[in-house]
SEFITI-212978 format. One line per 5 residues: number of its first residue (from 1); their letters; for each residue x, y, z of N, C-alpha, C, O, CB. Coordinates in steps of 0.05 Angstrom, whole numbers. Last residue first. Glycine has a CB too. Example, Ala and Ser with C-alpha at 12.3 -4.5 7.8 and 13.67 -1.06 7.14 Angstrom:
2
2) sa) 257 -45 142 273 -21 143 258 1 157 268 23 161 282 -12 114; 264 -114 156 246 -90 156 264 -66 156 285 -66 169 226 -89 181
//
This chain:
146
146) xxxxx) 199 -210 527 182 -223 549 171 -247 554 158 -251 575 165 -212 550; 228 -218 490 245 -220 500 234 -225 532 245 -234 552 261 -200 491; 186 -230 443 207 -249 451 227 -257 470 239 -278 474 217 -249 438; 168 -170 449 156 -201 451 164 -226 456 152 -242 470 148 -208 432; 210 -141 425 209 -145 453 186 -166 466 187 -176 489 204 -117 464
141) xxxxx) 225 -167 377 245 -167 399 236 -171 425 243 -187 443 260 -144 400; 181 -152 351 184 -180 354 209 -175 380 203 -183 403 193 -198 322; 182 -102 347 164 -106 370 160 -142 375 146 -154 392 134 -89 362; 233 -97 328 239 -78 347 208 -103 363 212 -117 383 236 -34 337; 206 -114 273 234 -127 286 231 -119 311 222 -138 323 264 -119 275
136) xxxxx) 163 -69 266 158 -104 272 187 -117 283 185 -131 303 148 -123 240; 200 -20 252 182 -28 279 177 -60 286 184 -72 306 152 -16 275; 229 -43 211 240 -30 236 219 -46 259 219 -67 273 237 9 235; 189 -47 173 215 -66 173 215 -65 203 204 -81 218 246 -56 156; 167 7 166 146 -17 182 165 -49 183 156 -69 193 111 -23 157
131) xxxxx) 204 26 152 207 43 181 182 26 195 175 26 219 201 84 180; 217 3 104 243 7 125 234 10 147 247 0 166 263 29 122; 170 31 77 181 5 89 198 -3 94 197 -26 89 179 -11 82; 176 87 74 165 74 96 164 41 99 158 29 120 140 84 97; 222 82 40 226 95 67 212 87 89 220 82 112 221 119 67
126) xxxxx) 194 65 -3 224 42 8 226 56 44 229 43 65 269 54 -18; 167 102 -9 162 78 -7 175 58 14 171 44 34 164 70 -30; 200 155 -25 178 151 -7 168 122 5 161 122 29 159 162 -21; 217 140 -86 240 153 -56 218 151 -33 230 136 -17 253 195 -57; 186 124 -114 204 112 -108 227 117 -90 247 104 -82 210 108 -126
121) xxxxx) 141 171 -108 143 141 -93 169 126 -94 175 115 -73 124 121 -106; 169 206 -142 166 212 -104 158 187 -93 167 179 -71 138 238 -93; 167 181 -189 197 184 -179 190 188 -146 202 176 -128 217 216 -194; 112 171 -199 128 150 -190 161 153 -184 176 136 -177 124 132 -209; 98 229 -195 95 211 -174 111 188 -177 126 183 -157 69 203 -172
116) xxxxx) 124 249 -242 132 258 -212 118 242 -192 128 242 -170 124 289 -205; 95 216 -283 128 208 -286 135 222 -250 147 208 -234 151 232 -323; 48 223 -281 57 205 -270 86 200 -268 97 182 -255 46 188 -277; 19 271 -294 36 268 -272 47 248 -264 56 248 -242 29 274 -254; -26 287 -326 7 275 -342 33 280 -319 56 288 -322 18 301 -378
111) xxxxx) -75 275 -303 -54 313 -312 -31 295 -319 -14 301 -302 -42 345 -276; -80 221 -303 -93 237 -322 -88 270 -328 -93 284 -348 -119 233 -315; -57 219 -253 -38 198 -292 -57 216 -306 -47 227 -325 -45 148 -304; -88 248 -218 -57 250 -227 -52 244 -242 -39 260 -255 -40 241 -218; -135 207 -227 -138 246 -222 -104 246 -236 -99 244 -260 -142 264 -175
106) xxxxx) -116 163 -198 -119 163 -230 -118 199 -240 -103 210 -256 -155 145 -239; -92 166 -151 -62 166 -171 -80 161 -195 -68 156 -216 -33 137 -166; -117 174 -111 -109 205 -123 -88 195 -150 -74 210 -164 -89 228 -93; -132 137 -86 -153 148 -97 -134 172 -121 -141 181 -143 -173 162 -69; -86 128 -50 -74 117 -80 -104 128 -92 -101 128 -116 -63 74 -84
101) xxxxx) -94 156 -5 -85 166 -21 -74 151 -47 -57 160 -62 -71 178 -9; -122 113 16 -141 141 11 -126 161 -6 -137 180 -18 -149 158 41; -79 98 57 -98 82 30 -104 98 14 -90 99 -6 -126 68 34; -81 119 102 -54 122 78 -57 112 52 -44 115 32 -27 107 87; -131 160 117 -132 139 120 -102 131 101 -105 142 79 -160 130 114
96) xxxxx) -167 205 147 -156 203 123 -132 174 133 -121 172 154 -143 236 113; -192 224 197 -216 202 183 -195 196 148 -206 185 129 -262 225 176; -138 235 228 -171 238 236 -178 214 210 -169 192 209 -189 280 231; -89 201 200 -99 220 213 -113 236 208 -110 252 190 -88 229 220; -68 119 212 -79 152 190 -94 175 215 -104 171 237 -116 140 158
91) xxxxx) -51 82 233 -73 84 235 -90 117 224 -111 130 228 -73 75 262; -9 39 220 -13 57 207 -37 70 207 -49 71 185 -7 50 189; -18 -12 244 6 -8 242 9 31 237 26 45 248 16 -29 216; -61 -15 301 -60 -20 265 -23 -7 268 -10 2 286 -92 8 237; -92 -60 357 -71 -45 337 -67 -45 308 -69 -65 292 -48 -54 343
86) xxxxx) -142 -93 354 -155 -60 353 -109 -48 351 -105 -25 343 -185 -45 401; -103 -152 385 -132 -137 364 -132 -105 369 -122 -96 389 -170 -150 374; -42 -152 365 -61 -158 378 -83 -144 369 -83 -129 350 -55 -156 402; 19 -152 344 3 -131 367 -17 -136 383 -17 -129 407 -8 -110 357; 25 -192 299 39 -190 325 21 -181 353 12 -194 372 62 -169 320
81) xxxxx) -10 -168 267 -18 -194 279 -2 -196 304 -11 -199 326 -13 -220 259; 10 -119 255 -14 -120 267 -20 -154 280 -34 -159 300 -35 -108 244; 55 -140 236 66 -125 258 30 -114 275 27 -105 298 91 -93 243; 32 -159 189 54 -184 206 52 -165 238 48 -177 259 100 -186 188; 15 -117 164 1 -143 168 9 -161 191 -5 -174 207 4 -159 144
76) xxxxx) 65 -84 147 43 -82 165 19 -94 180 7 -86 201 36 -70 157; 97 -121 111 105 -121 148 88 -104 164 90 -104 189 137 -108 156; 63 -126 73 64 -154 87 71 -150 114 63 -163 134 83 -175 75; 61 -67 55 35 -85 66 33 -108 80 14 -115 95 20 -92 49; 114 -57 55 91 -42 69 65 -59 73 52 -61 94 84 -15 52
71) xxxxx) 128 -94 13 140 -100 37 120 -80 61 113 -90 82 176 -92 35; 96 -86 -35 94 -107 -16 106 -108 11 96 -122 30 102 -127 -27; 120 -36 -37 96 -29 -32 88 -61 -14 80 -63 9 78 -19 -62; 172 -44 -51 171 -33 -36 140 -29 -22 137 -19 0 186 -16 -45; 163 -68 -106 179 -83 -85 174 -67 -62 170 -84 -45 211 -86 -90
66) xxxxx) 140 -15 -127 116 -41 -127 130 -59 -107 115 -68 -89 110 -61 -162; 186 17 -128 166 19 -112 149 -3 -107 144 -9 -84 153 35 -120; 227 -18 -152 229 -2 -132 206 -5 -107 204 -16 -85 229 25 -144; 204 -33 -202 196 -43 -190 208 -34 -158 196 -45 -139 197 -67 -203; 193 24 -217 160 18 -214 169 -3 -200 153 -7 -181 138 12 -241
61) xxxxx) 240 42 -225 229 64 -204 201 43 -199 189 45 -178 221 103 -220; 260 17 -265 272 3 -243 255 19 -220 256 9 -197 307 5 -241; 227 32 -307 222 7 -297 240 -9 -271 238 -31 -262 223 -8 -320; 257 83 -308 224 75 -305 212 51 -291 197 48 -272 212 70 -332; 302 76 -334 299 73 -306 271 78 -292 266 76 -268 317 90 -294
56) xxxxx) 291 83 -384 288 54 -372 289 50 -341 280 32 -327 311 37 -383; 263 138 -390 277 118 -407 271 96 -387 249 93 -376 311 122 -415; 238 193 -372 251 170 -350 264 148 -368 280 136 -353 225 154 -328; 217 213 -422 233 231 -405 253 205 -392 276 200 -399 212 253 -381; 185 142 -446 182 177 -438 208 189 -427 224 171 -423 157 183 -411
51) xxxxx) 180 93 -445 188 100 -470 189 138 -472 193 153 -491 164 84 -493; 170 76 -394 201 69 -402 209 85 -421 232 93 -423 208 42 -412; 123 78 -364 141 102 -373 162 106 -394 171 125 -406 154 108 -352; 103 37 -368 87 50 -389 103 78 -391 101 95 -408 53 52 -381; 134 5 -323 135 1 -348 128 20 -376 140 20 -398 123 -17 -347
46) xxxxx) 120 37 -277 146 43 -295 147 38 -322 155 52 -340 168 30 -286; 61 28 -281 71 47 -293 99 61 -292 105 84 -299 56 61 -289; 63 -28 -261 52 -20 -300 59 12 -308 61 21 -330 8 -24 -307; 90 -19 -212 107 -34 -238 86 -32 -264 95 -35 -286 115 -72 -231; 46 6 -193 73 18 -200 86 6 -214 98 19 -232 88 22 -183
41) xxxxx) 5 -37 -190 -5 -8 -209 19 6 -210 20 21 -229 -30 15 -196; 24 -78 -170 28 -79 -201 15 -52 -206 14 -46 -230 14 -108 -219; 9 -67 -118 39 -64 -117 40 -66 -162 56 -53 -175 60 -102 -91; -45 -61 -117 -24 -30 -112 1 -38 -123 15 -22 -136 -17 -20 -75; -60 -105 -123 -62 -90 -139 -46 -67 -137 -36 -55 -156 -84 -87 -142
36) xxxxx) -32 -148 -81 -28 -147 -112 -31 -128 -134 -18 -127 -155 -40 -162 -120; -52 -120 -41 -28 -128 -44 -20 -126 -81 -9 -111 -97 -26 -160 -29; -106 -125 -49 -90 -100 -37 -63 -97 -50 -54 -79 -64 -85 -102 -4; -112 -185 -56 -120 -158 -77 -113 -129 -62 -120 -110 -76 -158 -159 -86; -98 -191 9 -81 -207 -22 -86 -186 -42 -68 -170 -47 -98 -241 -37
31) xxxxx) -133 -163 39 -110 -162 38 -91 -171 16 -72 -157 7 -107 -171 54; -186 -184 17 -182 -156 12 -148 -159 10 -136 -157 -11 -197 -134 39; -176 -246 29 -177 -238 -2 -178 -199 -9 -173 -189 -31 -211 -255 -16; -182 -237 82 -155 -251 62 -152 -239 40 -133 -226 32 -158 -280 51; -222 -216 97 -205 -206 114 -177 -213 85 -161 -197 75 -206 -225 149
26) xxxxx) -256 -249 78 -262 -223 66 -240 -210 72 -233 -192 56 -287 -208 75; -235 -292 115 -243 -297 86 -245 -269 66 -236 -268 43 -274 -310 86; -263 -277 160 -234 -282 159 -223 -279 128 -205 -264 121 -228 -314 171; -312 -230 158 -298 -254 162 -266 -254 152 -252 -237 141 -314 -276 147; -357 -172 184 -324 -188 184 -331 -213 177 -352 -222 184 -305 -191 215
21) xxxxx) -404 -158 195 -403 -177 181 -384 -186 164 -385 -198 142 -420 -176 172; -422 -106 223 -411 -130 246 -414 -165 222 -422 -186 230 -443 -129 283; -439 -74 194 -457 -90 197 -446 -106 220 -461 -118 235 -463 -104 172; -392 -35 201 -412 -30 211 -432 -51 213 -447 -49 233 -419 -10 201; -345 -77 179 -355 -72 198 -375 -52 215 -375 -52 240 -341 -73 202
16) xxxxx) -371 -82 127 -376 -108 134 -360 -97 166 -365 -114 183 -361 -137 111; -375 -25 101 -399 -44 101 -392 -72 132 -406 -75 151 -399 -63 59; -314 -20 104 -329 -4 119 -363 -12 132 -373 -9 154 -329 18 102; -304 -60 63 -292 -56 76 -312 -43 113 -318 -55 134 -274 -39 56; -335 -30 20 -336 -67 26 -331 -60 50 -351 -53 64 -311 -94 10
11) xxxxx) -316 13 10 -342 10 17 -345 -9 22 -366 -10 34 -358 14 4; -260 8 -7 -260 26 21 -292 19 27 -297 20 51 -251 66 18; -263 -20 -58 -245 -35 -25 -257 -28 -6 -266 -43 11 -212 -25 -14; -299 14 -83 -311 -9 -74 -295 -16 -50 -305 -17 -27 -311 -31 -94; -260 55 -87 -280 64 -73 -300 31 -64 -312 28 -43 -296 90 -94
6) xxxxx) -228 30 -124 -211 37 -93 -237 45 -80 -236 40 -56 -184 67 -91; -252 19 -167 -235 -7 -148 -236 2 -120 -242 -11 -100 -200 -11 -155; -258 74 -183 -280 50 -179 -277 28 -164 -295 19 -149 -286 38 -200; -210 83 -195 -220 100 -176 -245 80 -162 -249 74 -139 -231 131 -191; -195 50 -235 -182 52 -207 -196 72 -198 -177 82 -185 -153 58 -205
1) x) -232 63 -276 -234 37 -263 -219 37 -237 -229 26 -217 -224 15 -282
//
């Protein structure tokens, strides 16, 4: 089903600007279910760790990350609205996209990898949302200061 999710986002998505059939509306509700779903697919799988190798700090690694995943999406959002049209915060490299890689977290829970991903996310996450923290402060500064 998560693979299914993530390939609809990326086909909706892709659909409504090649048709040139953006709205604001499609714009919301992708972003919100972005939000919501990435950030509870790490907190269900600290949780579903707790009782493995990781014990309880499972559930501090899922909400780590899932805390850490909202802050990547709200201050990438914020720091694209800032910018103006055609800036992205995170504009991936050639046609791979930073999205494109949660495709890979059912493949993974299904080799019994989830306990090493959610430890590399919980060091990985926080990092880049510190560094989309950063930037938006830095580009509110200088907006403000012009």
């Amino acid at each position: 089903m998560w693979i299914v999710t993530c390939l609809l986002d990326r086909a909706d998505g892709e659909l409504a600007r090649m048709a040139d059939l953006r709205s604001e509306s499609g714009k919301v509700l992708d972003y919100y279910s972005d939000m919501i779903l990435d950030a509870l697919w790490f907190l269900g799988a600290g949780v579903g760790l707790r009782h493995g190798r990781l014990g309880d700090i499972a559930v501090l690694l899922g909400l780590l990350t899932s805390g850490s995943m909202l802050l990547c999406i709200w201050y990438a959002e914020m720091f694209e609205r800032l910018s103006g049209p055609g800036v992205k915060a995170w504009s991936g490299v050639q046609l791979f996209h930073p999205d494109d890689a949660l495709f890979l977290l059912a493949p993974l829970t299904w080799l019994n990898w989830l306990a090493p991903i959610l430890v590399a996310s919980s060091i990985c996450t926080p990092i880049i949302a510190i560094v989309f923290v950063a930037r938006y402060v830095a580009l509110k500064r200088r907006t403000t200061a012009a």
